[in-house]
C-alpha positions as CSV (number, residue, x, y, z in Angstrom):
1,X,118.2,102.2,115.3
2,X,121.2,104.7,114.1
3,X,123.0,105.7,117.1
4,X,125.2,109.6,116.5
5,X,126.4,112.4,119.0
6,X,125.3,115.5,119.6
7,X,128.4,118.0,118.7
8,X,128.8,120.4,121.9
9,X,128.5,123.9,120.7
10,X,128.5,125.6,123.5
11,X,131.7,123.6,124.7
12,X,133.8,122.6,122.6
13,X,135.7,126.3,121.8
14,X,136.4,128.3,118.8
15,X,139.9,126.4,118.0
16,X,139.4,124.3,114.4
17,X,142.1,121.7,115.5
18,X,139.2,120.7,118.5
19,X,136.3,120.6,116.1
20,X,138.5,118.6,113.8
21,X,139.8,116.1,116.4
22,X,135.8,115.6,117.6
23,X,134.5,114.8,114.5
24,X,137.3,112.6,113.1
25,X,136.9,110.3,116.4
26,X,133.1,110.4,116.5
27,X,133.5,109.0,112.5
28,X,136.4,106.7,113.7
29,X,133.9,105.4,116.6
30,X,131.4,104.1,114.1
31,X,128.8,106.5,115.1
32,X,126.0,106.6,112.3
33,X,125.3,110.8,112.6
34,X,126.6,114.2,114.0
35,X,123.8,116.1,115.4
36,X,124.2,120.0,115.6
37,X,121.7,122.3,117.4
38,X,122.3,126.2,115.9
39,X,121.8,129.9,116.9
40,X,122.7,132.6,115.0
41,X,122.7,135.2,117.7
42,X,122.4,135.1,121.6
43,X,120.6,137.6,123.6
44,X,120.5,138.6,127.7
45,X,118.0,136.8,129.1
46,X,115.1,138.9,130.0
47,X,111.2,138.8,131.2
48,X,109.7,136.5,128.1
49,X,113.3,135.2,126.7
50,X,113.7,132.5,129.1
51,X,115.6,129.8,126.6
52,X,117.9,127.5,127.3
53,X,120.8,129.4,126.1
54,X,121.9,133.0,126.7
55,X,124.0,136.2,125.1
56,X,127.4,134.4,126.9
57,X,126.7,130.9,124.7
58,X,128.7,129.9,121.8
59,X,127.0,128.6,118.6
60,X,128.9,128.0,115.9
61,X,127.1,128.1,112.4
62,X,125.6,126.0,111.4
63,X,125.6,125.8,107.7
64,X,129.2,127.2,107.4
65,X,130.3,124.1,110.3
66,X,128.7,121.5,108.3
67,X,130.5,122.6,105.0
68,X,133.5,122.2,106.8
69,X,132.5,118.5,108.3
70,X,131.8,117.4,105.0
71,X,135.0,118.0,104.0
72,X,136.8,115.9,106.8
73,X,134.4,113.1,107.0
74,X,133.3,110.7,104.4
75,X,130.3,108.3,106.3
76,X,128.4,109.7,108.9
77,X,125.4,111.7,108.6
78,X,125.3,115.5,109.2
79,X,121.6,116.4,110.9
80,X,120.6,119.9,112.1
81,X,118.7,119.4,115.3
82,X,117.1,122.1,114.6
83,X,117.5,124.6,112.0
84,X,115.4,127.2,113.5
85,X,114.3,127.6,109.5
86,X,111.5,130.4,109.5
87,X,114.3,133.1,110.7
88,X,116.0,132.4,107.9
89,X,116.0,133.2,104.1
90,X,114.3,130.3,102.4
91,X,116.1,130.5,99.2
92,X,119.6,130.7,100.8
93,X,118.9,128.2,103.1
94,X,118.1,126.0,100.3
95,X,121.1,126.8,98.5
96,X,123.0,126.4,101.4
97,X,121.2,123.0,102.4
98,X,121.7,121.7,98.6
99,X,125.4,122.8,98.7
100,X,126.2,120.5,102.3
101,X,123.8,117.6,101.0
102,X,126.0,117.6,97.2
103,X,129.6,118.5,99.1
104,X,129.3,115.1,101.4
105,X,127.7,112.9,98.5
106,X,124.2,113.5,100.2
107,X,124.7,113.0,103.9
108,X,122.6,116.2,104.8
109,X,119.0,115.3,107.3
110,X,117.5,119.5,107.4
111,X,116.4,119.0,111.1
112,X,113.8,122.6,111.2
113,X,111.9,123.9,113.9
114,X,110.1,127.2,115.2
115,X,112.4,128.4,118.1
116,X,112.1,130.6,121.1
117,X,114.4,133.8,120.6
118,X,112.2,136.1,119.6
119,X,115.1,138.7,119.2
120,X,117.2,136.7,116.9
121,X,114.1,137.0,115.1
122,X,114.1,140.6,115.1
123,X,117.5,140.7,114.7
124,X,117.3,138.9,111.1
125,X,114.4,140.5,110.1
126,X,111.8,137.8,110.4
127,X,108.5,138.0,111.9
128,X,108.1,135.7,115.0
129,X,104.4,135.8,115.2
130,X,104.1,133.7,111.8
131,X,106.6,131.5,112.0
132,X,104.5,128.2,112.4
133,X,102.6,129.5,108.9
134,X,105.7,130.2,107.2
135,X,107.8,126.8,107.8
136,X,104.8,125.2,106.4
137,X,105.7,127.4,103.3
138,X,109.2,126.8,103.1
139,X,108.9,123.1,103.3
140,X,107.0,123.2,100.2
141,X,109.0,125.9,98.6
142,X,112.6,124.2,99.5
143,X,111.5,120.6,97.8
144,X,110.6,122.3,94.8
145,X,113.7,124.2,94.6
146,X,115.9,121.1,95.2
147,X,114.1,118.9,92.6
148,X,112.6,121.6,89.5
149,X,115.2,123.4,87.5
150,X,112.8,126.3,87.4
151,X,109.9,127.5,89.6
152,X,107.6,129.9,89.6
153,X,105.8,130.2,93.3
154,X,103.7,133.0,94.9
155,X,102.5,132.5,98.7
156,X,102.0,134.2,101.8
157,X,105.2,134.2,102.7
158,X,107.2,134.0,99.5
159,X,107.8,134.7,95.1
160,X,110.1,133.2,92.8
161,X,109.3,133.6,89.3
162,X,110.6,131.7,86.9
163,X,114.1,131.1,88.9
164,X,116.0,128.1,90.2
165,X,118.8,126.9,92.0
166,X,122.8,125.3,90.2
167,X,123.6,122.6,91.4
168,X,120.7,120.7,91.9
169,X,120.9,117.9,94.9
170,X,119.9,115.2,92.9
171,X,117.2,114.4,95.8
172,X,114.8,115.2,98.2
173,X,116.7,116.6,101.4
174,X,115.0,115.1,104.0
175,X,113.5,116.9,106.1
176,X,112.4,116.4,109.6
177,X,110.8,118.9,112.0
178,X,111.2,119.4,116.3
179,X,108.6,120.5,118.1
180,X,106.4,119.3,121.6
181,X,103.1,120.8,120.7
182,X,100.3,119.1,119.5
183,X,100.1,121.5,116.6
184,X,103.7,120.5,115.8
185,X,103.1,116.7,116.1
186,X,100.1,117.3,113.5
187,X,102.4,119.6,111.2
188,X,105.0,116.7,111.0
189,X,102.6,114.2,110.4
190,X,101.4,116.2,107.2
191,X,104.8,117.8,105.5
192,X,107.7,116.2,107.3
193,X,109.7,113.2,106.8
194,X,110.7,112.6,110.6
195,X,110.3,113.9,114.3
196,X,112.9,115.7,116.0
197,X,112.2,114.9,119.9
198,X,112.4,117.8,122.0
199,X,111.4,115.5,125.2
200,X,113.4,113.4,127.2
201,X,112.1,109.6,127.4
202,X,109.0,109.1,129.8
203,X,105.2,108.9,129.7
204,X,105.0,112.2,128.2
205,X,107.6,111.1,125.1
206,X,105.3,108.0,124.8
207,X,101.5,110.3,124.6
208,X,103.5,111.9,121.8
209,X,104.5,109.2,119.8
210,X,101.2,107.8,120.6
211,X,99.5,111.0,119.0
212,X,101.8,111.4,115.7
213,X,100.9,107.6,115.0
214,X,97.6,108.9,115.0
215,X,98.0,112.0,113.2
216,X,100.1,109.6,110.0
217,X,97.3,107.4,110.2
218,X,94.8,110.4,109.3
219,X,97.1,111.5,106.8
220,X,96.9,108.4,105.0
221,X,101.1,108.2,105.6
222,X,102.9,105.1,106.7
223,X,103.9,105.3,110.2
224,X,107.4,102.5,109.8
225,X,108.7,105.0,106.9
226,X,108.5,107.8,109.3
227,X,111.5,109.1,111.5
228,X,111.8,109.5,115.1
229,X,114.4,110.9,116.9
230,X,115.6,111.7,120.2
231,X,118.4,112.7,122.5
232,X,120.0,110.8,125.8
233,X,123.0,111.7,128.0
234,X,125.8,109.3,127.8
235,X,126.4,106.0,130.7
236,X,124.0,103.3,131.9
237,X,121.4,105.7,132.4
238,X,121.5,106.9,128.6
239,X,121.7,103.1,127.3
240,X,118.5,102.6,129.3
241,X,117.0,105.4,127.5
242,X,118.1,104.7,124.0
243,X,116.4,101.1,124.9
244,X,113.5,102.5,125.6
245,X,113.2,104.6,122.7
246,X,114.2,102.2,120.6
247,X,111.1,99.8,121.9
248,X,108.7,102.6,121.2
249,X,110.0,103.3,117.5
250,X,112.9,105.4,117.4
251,X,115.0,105.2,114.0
252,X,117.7,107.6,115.3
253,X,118.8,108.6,118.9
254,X,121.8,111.3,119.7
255,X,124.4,111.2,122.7
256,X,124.6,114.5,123.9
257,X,127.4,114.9,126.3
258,X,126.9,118.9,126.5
259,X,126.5,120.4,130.3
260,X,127.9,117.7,131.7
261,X,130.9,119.4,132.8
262,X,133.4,118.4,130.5
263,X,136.3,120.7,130.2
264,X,138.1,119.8,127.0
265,X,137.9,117.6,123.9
266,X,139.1,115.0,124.8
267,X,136.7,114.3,127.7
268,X,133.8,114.5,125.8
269,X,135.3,112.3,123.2
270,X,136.0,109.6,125.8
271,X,132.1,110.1,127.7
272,X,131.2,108.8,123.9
273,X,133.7,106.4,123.6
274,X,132.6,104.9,126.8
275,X,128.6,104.9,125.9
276,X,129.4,103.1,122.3
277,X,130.9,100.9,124.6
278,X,128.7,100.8,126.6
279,X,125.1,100.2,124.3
280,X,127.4,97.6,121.7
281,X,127.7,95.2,124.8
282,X,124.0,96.0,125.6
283,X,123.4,94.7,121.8
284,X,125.7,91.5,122.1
């Protein structure tokens, strides 16, 4: 099981020295991935708009911060977790997805999911009501873009004709999607390469696993070649859970050391330093 971080947007300030000092000692740690979760805009919260995260939270772009990891790293893994995808442009984000995975010699996993700010939606000029429909859509549309050197495609949601993207990644991106719904769980099983967890570990985490075994089995799709991912705070606690995970199938967990309380840097850099710590004795 690949064990990576979970870079603190919302904490770890707008200064580039920071960002760079995180991400060297995360690489320098021997941690396998850098997870990023990603908002382009914030908004009051309000009756209906009851996120996580509000107009005072600090997200720092994702495609545009990746770029710039690429460029300072050369092992670990760069996942989006998640790319809220159907807000987005599908053709840019496809360009911008090939340009990351082809800048750090095709470290890129496209974490995508639906979201829950319907006024970023509005805000970039995508329709929230279809966005479980037009992911589906984009999947299919992005891995023909990365792999033909000209498409043609007409769907609900999209039309290219005759028109492709320079440079080409040289693979298929994968692609993995986050969601807790059962309609989720059965849309992974069908178009993507992995599940993004969005539950913390527990009897509920194990029905769902339980159920997207079930819904690979239907799609004829071997379960062992699928992803699973999932998040765990950092100490004993967090070991326990990445344990536990990894018992029921996990290929990937992230550390996420985010509203903890951490005021600088530094101090989340050394809550990480003290789980790799503490889950390479638990190994021994």
């Amino acid at each position: 099981m690949k064990i990576g971080a979970v870079f603190p947007q919302t904490e770890i300030g707008a200064a580039p020295a920071g960002i760079r000092a995180y991400v060297e000692a995360i690489e320098a740690m021997g941690f396998d991935h850098l997870a990023s979760y990603e908002h382009v805009l914030g908004a009051e919260r309000r009756a209906g708009l009851n996120g996580p995260y509000g107009l005072e939270d600090q997200f720092h772009e994702v495609m545009v911060l990746f770029g710039y990891i690429a460029a300072i790293t050369t092992r670990i893994e760069l996942a989006t977790e998640v790319l809220v995808l159907p807000q987005r442009q599908t053709a840019l984000a496809a360009k911008q997805a090939a340009e990351i995975d082809i800048l750090s010699g095709g470290r890129l996993r496209l974490g995508v999911g639906l979201g829950w700010n319907w006024v970023e939606y509005e805000a970039l000029g995508a329709d929230y009501r279809t966005r479980g429909r037009r992911v589906e859509e984009q999947v299919e549309l992005m891995r023909r873009l990365w792999t033909e050197p000209e498409i043609t495609f007409s769907g609900r949601e999209h039309r290219i004709t005759a028109a492709g993207l320079r440079p080409l990644p040289g693979r298929l991106i994968p692609i993995w999607l986050g969601t807790t719904a059962d309609v989720g769980l059965r849309r992974a099983a069908r178009i993507a390469d992995g599940w993004q967890s969005e539950v913390g570990y527990g009897p509920e985490a194990e029905a769902k696993v339980e159920s997207l075994r079930r819904y690979l089995d239907e799609e004829g799709r071997d379960a062992s070649t699928f992803g699973i991912a999932a998040e765990v705070g950092p100490g004993d606690e967090g070991v326990r859970e990445a344990q536990a995970w990894q018992r029921l199938g996990a290929t990937h967990i992230s550390v996420t050391t985010m509203g903890l309380g951490l005021a600088t840097v530094d101090e989340h850099v050394a809550s990480l330093i003290d789980f790799k710590r503490r889950w390479d004795a638990s190994a021994r």
